[in-house]
N, C-alpha and C positions, 0 to 999 in steps of 0.2 A: 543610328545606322553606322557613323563613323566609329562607335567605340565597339558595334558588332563586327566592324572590319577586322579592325586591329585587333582581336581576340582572336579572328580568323587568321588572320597573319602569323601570332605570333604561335599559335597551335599547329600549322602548315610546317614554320620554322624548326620547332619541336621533333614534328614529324622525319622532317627532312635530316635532321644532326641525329636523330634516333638508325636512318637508314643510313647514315653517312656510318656511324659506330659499327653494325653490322656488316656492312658492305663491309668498311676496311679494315676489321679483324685480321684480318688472313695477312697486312701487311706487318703487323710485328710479331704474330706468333706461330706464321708456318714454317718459317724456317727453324726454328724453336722445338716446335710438335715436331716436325719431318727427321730431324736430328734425333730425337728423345733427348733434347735437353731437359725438355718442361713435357710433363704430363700434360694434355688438351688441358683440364679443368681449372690445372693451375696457371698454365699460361694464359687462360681467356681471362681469369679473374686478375691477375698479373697488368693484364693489357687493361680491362675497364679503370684499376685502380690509378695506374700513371695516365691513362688519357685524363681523365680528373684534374690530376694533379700536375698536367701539363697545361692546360686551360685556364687553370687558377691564375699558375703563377706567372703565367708568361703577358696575360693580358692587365694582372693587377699589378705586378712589379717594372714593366717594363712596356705596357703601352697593348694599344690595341691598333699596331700599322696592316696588318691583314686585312680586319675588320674597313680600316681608312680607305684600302688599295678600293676593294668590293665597291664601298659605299661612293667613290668616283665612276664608275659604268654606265649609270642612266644622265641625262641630263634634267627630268626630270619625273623622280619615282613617285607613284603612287600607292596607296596598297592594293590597290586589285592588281598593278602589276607585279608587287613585291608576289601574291599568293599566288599568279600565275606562273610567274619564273619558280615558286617552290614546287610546286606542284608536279609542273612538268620536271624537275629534277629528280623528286622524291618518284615520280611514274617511271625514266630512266636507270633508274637505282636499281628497281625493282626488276624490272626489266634482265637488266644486266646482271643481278645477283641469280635469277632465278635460271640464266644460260649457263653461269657458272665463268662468266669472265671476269676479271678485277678492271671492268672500266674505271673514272675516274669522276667520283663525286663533285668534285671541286670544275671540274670541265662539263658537268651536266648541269650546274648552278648559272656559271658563265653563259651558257650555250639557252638558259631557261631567264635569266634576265635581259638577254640579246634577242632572242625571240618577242618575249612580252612588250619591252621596250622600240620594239620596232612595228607592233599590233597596236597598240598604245597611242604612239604619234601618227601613223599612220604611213608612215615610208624612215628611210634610214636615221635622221635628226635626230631618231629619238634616242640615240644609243652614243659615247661620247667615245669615238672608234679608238683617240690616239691613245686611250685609257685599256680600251681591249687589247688593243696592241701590244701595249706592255707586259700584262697579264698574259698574253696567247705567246710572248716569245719565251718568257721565263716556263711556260709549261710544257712548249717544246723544246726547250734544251736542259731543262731537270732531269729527265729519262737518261740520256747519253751523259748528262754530266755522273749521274750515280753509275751508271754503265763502267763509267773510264774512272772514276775512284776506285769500285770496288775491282777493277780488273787489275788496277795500278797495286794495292794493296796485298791480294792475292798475289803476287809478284813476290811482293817483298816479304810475305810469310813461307811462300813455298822455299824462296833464298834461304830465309834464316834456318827456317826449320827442318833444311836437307837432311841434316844429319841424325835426326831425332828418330827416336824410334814413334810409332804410332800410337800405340797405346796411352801411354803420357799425357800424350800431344792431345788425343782426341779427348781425354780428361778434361784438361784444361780447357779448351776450347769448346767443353760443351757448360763449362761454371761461368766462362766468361759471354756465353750466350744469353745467360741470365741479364746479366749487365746491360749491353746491345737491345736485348728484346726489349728491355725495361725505359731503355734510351731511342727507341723508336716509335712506342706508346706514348712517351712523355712526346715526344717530336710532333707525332702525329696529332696529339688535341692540343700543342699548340698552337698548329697551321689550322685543322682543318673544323675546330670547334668555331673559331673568327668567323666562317661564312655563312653559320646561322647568327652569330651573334649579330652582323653586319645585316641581315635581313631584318632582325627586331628591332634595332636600331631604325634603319631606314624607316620602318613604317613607323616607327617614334612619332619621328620627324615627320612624316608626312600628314599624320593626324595633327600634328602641333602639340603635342607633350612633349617635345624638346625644341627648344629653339635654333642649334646646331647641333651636329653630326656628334654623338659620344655615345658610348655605351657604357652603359648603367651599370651599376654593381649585378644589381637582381639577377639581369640582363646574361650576365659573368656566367651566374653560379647556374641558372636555368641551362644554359646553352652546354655548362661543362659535364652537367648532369643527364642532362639525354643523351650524351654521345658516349660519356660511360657505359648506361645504362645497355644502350646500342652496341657498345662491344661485347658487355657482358653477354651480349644474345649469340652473338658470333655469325660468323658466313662461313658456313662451312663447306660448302661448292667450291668458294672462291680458295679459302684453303687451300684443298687438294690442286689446282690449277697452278696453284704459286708454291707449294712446298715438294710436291712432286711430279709435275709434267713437263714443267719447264726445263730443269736439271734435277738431277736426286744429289741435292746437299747432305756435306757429310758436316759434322763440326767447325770447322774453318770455314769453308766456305760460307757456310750459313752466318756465324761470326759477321765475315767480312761484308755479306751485305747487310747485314745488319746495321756497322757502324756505318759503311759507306751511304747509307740511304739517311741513317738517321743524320748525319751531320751534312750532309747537302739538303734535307729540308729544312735544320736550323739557322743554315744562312740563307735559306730563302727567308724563313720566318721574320727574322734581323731583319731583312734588307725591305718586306714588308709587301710581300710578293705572295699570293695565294698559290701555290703549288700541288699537282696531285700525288699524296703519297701514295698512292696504288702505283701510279706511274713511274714515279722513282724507285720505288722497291724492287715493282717488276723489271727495271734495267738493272738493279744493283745486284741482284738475284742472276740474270743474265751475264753481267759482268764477273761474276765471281766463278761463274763455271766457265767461261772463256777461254781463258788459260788453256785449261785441262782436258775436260769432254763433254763442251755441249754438246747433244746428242741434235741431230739432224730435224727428230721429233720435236727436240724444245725452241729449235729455231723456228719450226712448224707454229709452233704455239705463242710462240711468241706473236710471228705474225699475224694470230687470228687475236693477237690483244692489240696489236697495232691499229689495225682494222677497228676494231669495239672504240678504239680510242678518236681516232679519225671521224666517227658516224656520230660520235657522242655531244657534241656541242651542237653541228645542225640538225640532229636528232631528237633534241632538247628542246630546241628555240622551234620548233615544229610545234614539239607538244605543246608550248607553254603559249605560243602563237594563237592555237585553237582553244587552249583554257580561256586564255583573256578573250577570245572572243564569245564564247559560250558566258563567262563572269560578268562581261559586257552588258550583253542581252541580257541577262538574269534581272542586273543591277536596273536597267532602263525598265523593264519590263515591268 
């Protein structure tokens, strides 16, 4: 039964990095697509290649602190809770890809371990709060920090490049979008590949095939490979939400959130913070039209991602609430 769990577990996990890759497609290649820097086909296969090779190398050259943040949340996890917190995440995902909002994978995982681990114990204990804490501030001030980089940015491109003629300009900044896109895929599987790894791990540990908290090579390569795979699939709902409703990006701008999003999640990644690149992108994307002309519409839009964002963690811990209690019965019964 126990090794039936944990096969359960670690296929939930799967599942859930598989929806995580699709879901957040749309954060490193609509501004990309929306520009015509990158053809769709190329940029989607662009994006699966470096989430790969963002996963690889950030968690085997340099540690797995994401995976560590996660694996502090419950105080004490099990695997039915591990597959209910997935569940209800991967059921969220779906959810939200299928409205066409860019909620936030990483806040439907949070939101589906706070849940089960509170169904679990049986009232709040079960959940180790000053550890959500942490995690819930850094993912509400990722948004505005990418917000205020890419607007800060923009700034200083519009200065230099006053005098420039357009054409040129828009050259360049759609070759160097190649770059940015490339550097926001690598960003993104190396934050947000860690919170399946973090789920396979835990239930490691909670069967006893590990004696502490670490994640496995296998572990690595499994988790970096479904989330490729999941981009390769794309979300292309969320796309068009993020490349053109919000603001219509021209080269620069799209540029600018490009870099701005990708290097505020790599010092999240450093610092060992699980953060939503959906969330970050969508303010860096907001931040780089700022300036100039966000249209009244995308401030619309924006709001209705606020909203998706807002509903997304007790949304979760709902679902994953009534998984575990439905997983419960099963198991007992």
């Amino acid at each position: 039964m126990t090794n039936a769990l944990l096969v359960a577990a670690i296929a939930a996990a799967l599942v859930f990095d598989f929806t995580n890759g699709f879901h957040d497609t749309a954060n490193a290649i609509a501004t990309s697509i929306s520009t015509r820097a990158l053809s769709p086909r190329i940029a989607v296969l662009m994006s699966a290649v470096f989430n790969l090779v963002g996963a690889l190398v950030t968690v085997i050259f340099f540690g797995s602190a994401v995976s560590n943040t996660i694996a502090k949340l419950l105080a004490q996890p099990t695997v039915v809770v591990i597959i209910a917190a997935l569940l209800g995440a991967t059921a969220w995902n779906l959810v939200t890809w299928y409205a066409g909002l860019p909620s936030s994978s990483t806040h439907a995982f949070v939101g589906g371990l706070v849940g089960a681990g509170i169904a679990a114990a049986g009232g709040f204990n079960g959940v180790r709060w000053s550890e959500v804490g942490k995690v819930v501030t850094w993912l509400v001030l990722s948004p505005p920090i990418g917000f205020l980089v890419a607007a800060g940015l923009m700034l200083v491109i519009y200065a230099a490049a006053r005098n420039s003629r357009p054409h040129p300009l828009n050259t360049y900044f759609r070759r160097a979008q190649i770059l940015t896109g490339a550097f926001v895929s690598y960003s993104h599987g190396a934050n947000d590949a860690q919170k399946s790894m973090a789920a396979m791990a835990m239930a490691l540990l909670a069967t006893g095939h590990l004696t502490k908290f670490t994640v496995p090579i296998w572990v690595v390569f499994l988790a970096a490979i479904a989330i490729a795979f999941g981009t390769y699939a794309g979300g292309w709902r969320i796309i068009r939400t993020l490349g053109w409703r919000i603001y219509k990006l021209d080269p620069a701008t799209g540029m600018g959130a490009q870099l701005a999003g990708a290097a505020t999640i790599q010092v999240a990644t450093a610092l060992g913070f699980p953060v939503s690149t959906t969330h970050v992108i969508t303010g860096s994307v907001m931040g780089a039209g700022a300036p100039r002309r966000l249209t009244a519409a995308g401030w619309g839009v924006g709001a209705n991602i606020v909203t998706a964002w807002v509903l997304t963690i007790p949304a979760a811990a709902t679902i994953s609430w009534v998984t575990f209690a439905i997983l419960r019965t099963a198991q007992l019964g």
